[in-house]
LUMDREN-184961 format. One record per residue (C-alpha): residue in three letters; x, y, z; residue number from 1. Coordinates in steps of 0.05 Angstrom, whole numbers. Example, Ala and Ser with C-alpha at 12.3 -4.5 7.8 and 13.67 -1.06 7.14 Angstrom:
% residues 2
ALA|246|-90|156|1
SER|273|-21|143|2
***
This chain:
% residues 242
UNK|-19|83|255|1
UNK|39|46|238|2
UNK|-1|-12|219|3
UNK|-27|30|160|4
UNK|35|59|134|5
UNK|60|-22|134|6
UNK|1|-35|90|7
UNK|14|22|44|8
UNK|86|6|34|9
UNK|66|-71|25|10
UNK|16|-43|-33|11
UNK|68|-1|-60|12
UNK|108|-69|-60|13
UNK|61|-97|-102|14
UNK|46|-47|-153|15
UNK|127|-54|-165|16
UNK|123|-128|-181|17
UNK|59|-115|-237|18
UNK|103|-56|-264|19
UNK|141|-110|-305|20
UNK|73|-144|-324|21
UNK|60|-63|-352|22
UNK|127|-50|-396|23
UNK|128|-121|-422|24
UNK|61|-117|-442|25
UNK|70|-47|-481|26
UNK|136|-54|-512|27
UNK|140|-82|-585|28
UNK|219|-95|-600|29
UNK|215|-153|-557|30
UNK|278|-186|-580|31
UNK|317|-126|-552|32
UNK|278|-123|-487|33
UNK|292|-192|-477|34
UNK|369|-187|-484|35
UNK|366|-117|-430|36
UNK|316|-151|-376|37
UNK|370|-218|-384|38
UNK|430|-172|-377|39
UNK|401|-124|-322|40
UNK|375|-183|-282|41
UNK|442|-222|-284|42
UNK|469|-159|-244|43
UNK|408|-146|-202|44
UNK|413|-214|-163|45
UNK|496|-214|-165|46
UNK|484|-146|-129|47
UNK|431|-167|-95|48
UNK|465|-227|-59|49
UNK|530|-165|-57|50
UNK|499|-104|-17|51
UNK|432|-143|10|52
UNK|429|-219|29|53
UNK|499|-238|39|54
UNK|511|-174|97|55
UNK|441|-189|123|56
UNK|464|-266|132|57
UNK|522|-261|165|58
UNK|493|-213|208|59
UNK|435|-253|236|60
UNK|485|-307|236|61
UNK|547|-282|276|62
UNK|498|-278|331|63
UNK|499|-350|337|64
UNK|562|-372|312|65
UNK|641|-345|312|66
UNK|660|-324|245|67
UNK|693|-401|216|68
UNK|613|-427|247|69
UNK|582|-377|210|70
UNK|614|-388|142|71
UNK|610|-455|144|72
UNK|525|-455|168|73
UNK|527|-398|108|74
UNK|562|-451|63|75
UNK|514|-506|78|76
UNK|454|-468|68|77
UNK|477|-442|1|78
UNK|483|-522|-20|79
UNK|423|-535|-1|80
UNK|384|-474|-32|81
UNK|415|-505|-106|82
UNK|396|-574|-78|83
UNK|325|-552|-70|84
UNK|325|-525|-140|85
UNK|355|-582|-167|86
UNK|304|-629|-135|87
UNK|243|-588|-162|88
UNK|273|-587|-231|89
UNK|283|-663|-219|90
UNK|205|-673|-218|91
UNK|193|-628|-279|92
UNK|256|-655|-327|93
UNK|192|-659|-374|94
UNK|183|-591|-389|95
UNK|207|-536|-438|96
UNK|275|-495|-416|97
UNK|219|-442|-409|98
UNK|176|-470|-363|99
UNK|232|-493|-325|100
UNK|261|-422|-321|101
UNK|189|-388|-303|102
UNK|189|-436|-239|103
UNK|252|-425|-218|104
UNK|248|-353|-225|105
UNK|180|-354|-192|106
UNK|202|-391|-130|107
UNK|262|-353|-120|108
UNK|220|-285|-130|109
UNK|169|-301|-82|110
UNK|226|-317|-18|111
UNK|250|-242|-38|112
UNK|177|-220|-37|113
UNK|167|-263|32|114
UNK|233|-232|68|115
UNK|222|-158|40|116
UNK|157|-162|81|117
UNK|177|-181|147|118
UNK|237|-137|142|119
UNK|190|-76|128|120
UNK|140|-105|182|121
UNK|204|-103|226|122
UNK|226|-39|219|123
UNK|213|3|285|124
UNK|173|69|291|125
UNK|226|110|258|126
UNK|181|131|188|127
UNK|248|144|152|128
UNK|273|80|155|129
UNK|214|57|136|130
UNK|206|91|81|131
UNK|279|88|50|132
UNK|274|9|68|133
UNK|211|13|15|134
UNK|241|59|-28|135
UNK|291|1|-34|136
UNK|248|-57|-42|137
UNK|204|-16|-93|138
UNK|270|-16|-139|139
UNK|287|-83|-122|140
UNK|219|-109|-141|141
UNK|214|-66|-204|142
UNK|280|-94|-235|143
UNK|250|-167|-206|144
UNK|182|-156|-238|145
UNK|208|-153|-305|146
UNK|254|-225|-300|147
UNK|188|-250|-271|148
UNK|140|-235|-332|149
UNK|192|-236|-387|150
UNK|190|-315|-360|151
UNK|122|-324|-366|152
UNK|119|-280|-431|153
UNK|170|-327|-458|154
UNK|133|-392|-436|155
UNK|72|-350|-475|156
UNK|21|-365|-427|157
UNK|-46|-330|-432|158
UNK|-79|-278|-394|159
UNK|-104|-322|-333|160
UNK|-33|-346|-319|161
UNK|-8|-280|-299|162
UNK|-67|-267|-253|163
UNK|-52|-327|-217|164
UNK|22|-305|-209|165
UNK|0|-239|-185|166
UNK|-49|-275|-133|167
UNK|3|-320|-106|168
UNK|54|-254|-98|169
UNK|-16|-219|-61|170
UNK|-27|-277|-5|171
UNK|47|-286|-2|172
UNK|50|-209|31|173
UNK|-15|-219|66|174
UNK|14|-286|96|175
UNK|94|-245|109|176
UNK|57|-184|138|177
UNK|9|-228|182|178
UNK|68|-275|215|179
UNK|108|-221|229|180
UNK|54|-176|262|181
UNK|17|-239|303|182
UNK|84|-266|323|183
UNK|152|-249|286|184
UNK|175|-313|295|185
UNK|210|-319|237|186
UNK|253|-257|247|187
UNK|262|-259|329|188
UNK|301|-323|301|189
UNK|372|-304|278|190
UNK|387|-372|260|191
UNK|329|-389|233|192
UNK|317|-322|190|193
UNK|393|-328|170|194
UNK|388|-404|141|195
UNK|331|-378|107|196
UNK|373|-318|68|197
UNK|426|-370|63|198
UNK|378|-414|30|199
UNK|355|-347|-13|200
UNK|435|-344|-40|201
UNK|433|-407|-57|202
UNK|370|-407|-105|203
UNK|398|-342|-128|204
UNK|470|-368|-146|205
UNK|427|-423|-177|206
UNK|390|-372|-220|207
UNK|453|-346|-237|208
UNK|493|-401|-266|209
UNK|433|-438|-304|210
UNK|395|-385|-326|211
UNK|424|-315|-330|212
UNK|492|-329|-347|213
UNK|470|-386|-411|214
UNK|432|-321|-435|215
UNK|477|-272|-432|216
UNK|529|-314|-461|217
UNK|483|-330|-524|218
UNK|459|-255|-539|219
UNK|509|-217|-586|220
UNK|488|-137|-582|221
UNK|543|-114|-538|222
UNK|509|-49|-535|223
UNK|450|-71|-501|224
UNK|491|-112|-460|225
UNK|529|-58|-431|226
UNK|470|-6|-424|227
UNK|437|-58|-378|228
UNK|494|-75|-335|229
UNK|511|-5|-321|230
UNK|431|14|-311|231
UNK|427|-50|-269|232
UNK|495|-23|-231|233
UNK|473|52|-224|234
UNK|406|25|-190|235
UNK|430|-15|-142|236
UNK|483|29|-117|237
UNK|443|82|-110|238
UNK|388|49|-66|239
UNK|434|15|-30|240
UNK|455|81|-2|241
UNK|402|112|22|242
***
């Protein structure tokens, strides 16, 4: 039984990542969504590293390590998550700011996407917290969706581009929901499942600095601005209390 309500919240999962593929694809003043998704996402994954991965790290990680150990590990892996970035941009210094942004974006997206599904694999019998731990992920993935196909809209890829993003996100949950059901390895690991959130902040901080912050610095309606930052804020807070 719980195996089936798993699956359904994974679906669910996924039908919030193509709900940015949906509003992107409908709405005509793109100039002004762009400016709102840039704002709103620049506050989604400050929050995000805030209420979710930075708690969740030093969690997993103060099992191993006294506090100083723990901040330094935490530290370490946060270098090396911008490291990794820094390498992959490395190989593609040939591309368009665009393209560049669309990878990053992806790869970053699809660690969120890998985590969220062996947390909710995880979780124990208790239906609530199973539900209000999708509940959560569907908002987090809704306000992700939309940074992830404004990228690609951006790049102005065709049709068959975004099918192959929305494959990769598919067998990415199949593959999350299959380790941690065979074997849970990955999350029976505290240290191992906490480099890999450290890692996570990293990218993220990455994210932040070269690609969030550039925008919002360069777009002038304060207006928008503002109504995405508090939208942004009210979402967050709000499933991060339940």
């Amino acid at each position: 039984m719980k195996i089936l309500i798993v699956g359904i919240c994974i679906l669910f999962l996924l039908l919030s990542l193509i709900s940015g593929l949906l509003v992107l694809k409908y709405k005509k003043d793109f100039k002004k969504t762009t400016i709102f998704i840039n704002s709103s996402s620049l506050v989604f994954f400050i929050l995000l590293i805030i209420f979710y991965f930075f708690p969740n790290c030093v969690s997993l990680l103060s099992t191993e390590y006294n506090a100083v150990q723990c901040y330094a590990h935490l530290f370490l892996m946060i270098i090396l998550g911008i490291i990794i970035l820094k390498i992959i941009m490395y190989f593609v210094s040939n591309k368009s700011d665009n393209v560049k942004n669309r990878l990053n974006i992806s790869i970053v997206s699809l660690l969120i996407v890998f985590v969220e599904a062996i947390y909710i694999h995880s979780v124990k019998n208790n239906i609530n917290d199973l539900l209000f731990l999708t509940i959560r992920y569907i908002a987090y993935n809704s306000l992700l969706s939309l940074s992830i196909f404004l990228s690609y809209k951006k790049s102005q890829v065709n049709i068959n581009y975004y099918t192959r993003i929305i494959s990769i996100f598919i067998m990415v949950l199949i593959i999350s929901f299959l380790l941690s059901f065979n074997s849970n390895f990955i999350f029976k690991d505290d240290l191992l499942f906490g480099s890999l959130i450290g890692i996570i902040i990293g990218m993220i901080i990455y994210l932040v600095i070269y690609v969030y912050l550039p925008c919002f610095k360069q777009d002038n309606e304060s207006k928008i601005k503002t109504i995405a930052i508090i939208f942004a804020s009210v979402i967050m807070v709000i499933v991060n209390l339940l």
